[in-house]
N, C-alpha and C positions, 0 to 999 in steps of 0.2 A: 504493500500500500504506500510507505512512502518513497521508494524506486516510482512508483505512478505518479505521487501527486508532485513529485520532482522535478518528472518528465513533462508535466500537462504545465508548472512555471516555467517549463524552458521553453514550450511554444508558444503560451503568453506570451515570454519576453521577445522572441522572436519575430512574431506578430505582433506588438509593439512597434520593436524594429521598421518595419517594412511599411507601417504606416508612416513614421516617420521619414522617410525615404519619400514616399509619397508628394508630403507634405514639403520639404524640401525642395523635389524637384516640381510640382505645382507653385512655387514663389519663384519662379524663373519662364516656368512658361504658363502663361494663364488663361485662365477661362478653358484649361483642357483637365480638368481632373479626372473626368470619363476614359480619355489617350492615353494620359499617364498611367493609370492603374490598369490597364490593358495591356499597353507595352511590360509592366511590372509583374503581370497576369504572368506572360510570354517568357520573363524570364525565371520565372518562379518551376515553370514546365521546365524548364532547360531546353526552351528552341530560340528559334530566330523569326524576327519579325521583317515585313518589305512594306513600306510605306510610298504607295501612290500619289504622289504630291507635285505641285507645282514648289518651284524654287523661293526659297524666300521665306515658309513658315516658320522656321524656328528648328529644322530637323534636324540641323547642326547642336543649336542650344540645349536641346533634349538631352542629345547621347551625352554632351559634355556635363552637362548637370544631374544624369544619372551614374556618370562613372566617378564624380564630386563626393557626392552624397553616400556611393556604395565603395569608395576607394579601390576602383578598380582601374587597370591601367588601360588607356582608352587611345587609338589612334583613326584618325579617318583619312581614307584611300578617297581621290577625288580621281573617277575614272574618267578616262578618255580614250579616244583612239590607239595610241602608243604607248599604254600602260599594258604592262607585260606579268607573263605568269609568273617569272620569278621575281616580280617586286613585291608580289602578293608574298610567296612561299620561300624566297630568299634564295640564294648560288651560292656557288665557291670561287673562290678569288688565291690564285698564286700568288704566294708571299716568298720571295727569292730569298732575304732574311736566314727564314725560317724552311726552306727548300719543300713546303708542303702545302695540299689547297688548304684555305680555311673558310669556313661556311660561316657566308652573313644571315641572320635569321632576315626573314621577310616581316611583311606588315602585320603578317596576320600574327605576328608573335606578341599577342596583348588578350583580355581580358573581354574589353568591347570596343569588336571594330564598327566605323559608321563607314557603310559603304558607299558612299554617295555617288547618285545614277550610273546604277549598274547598268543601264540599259544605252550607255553611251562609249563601252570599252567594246571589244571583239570576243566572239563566243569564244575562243579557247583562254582567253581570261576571265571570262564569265567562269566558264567550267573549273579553273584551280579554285574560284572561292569557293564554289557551293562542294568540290569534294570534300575541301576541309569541312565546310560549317557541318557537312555530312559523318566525317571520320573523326574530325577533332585531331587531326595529325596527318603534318607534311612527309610527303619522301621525293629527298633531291639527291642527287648521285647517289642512288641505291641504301641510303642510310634514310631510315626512317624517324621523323620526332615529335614526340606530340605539343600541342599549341596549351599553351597557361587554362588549369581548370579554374572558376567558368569559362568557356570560350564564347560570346555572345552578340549577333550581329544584325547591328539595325541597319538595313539597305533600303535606298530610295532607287526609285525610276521614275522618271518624268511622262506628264499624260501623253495620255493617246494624242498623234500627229503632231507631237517635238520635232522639230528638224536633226539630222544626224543622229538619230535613234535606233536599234535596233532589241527588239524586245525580247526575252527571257522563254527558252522553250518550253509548252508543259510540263515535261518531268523536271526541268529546275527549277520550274516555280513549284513543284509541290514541296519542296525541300522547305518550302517557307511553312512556319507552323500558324502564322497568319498573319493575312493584309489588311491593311486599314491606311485611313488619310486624315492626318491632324487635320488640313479644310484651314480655313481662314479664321482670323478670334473674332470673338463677337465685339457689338460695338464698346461694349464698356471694358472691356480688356483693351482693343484698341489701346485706345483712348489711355487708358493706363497706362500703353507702351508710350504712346506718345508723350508724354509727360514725364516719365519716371526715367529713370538713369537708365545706362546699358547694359548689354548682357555683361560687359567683362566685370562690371561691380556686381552687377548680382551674382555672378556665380562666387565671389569671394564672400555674402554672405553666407553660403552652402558648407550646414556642417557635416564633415565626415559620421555617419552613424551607421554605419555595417560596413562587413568587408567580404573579399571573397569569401575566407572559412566559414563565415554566417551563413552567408548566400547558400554557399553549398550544402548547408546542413539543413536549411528551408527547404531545396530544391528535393532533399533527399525524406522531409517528411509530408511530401505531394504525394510520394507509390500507398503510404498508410491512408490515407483517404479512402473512406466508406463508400462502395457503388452497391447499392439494391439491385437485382437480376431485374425488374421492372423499368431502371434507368438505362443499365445494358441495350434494353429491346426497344426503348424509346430513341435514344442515341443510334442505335441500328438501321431501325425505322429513316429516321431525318435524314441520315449520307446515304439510304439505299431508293428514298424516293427522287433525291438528284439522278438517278440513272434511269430511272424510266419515266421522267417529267416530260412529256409535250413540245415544253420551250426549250429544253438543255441538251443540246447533241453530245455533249462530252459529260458525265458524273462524276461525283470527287472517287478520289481514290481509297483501297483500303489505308492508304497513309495517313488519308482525311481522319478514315475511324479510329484511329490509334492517337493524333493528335486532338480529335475534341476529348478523346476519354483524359488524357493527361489534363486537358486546356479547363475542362469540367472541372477535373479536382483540384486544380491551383485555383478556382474559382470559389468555389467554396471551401477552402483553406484561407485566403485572401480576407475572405468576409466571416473567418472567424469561426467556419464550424470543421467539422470531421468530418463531413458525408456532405455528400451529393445529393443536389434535389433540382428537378425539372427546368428549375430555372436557371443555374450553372449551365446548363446543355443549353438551353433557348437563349442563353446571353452570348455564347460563344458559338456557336453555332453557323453565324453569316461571318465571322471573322477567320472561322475557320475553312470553309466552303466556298467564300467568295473568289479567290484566286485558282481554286479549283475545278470549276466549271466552265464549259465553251455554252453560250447559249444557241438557241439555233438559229438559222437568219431568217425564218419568221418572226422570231419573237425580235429580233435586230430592228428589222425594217416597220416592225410596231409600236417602236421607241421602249421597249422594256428594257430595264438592267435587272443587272444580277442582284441584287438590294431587295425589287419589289418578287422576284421569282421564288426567291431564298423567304421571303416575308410571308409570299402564300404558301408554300411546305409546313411553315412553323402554325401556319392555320390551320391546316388540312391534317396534319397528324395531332391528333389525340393526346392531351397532357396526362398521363398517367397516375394517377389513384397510388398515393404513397402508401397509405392504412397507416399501422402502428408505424412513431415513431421509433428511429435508431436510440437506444440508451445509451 
């Protein structure tokens, strides 16, 4: 009994933690506390998030105020055409000196990288990031090594009909655990920016309150999270009727189903409980699904997006009947 009630103040304090993080990085970007605790969602699962956005929101000031807050060591790659796979995953360099190669680590040798428009490098630099964010570890000259645990990568791409673009093939986008678009602030945040100091002062208000060893040890009490066989079949249900929908030529993947079940329990871990309930699945659900799916060009040429398609599924399947609560 008290090995338990030991355990149950260290996920209190933990979750403490992570609201404070929160909170932290919400006084730097505002009016998005919904983004932030989603992005915080994402990495609480141990994935990786791809933000759709136009340039300019703030996608920069996020990562930097989430690797602030979580003292995580953070660098952002800004892609372009001539950015190459080994600046990502790093070479070897003869040292005459020393008459032997020596291996420079690459970018991805940090904590959280921000990938910024990944959709403006070349696919074979596309592919060295998403294998690491996929393996967690580079191999250059036949020696393999793995990247700093957490490894954690927030990537942008710029909207549909950017000039000099070229977009992310399905199987790499599903690598993503999910997309979403910070969008514009509203006007009273505006307005706030407009007035208030800059990002380089605010993020010096940003107090360190976690680190990675914390992180890691959150990340690692998301698998104890409670799923009833009733949410199983309901989460089943939701990623099995994107495949036989009408509008949707393309259905998520079983990747899909494996990350809303993680994305479900970081969700209600987040919000404080042990178990999963209908509503964890229904919140993450188009975040998870939404990068996942091709719609069809009926539903294209009818002006439908994937938002209001993902919106009727979550109507049309059945909220399932909890009964007795979990003790």
């Amino acid at each position: 009994m008290e090995f338990h009630t030991h355990e149950m103040r260290g996920t209190e304090h933990l979750h403490e933690l992570i609201q404070q993080v929160l909170k932290q990085v919400g006084s730097v970007i505002l009016g998005k506390d919904g983004e932030i605790r989603e992005i915080m969602t994402v990495f609480l699962a141990n994935g990786h998030v791809l933000l759709e956005d136009i340039p300019g929101v703030g996608k920069t000031t996020l990562a930097v105020a989430f690797s602030r807050a979580m003292q995580l060591e953070h660098r952002r790659v800004q892609f372009t055409p001539d950015v190459l796979p080994s600046d990502l995953t790093g070479f070897s360099i003869y040292r005459r000196e020393e008459e032997r190669f020596v291996y420079q680590p690459g970018s991805v040798f940090c904590n959280l990288l921000l990938a910024d428009e990944i959709n403006r490098t070349s696919p074979k630099t596309q592919s060295a990031l998403l294998e690491v964010m996929e393996e967690r570890k580079v191999t250059v000259d036949g020696v393999t090594r793995a990247v700093p645990s957490p490894f954690l990568v927030i990537a942008t791409q710029n909207p549909s009909g950017t000039a000099g673009t070229q977009y992310l093939p399905e199987a790499q986008m599903d690598r993503f655990m999910v997309s979403m678009s910070l969008g514009y602030p509203d006007y009273e945040s505006e307005l706030a920016m407009a007035k208030g100091i800059g990002p380089d002062e605010r993020y010096l208000q940003i107090r360190p309150v976690l680190n990675a060893e914390s992180l890691a040890k959150a990340q690692r009490e998301i698998h104890s999270v409670y799923m009833k066989d009733v949410i199983f079949d309901y989460l089943l249900r939701l990623v099995r009727a994107t495949r036989s929908h009408p509008e949707i030529d393309r259905g998520a993947s079983p990747r899909a189903t494996i990350a809303l079940v993680k994305m479900s329990k970081a969700s209600a871990w987040i919000s404080g409980r042990d178990y999963v309930i209908p509503g964890d699945v229904r919140r993450q659900f188009p975040y998870v699904a939404g990068h996942r799916i091709r719609l069809s060009s009926s539903a294209l040429m009818n002006g439908r997006t994937r938002e209001q398609v993902l919106s009727g599924i979550l109507k049309d399947i059945g909220i399932p009947e909890m009964g007795e609560k979990r003790r």
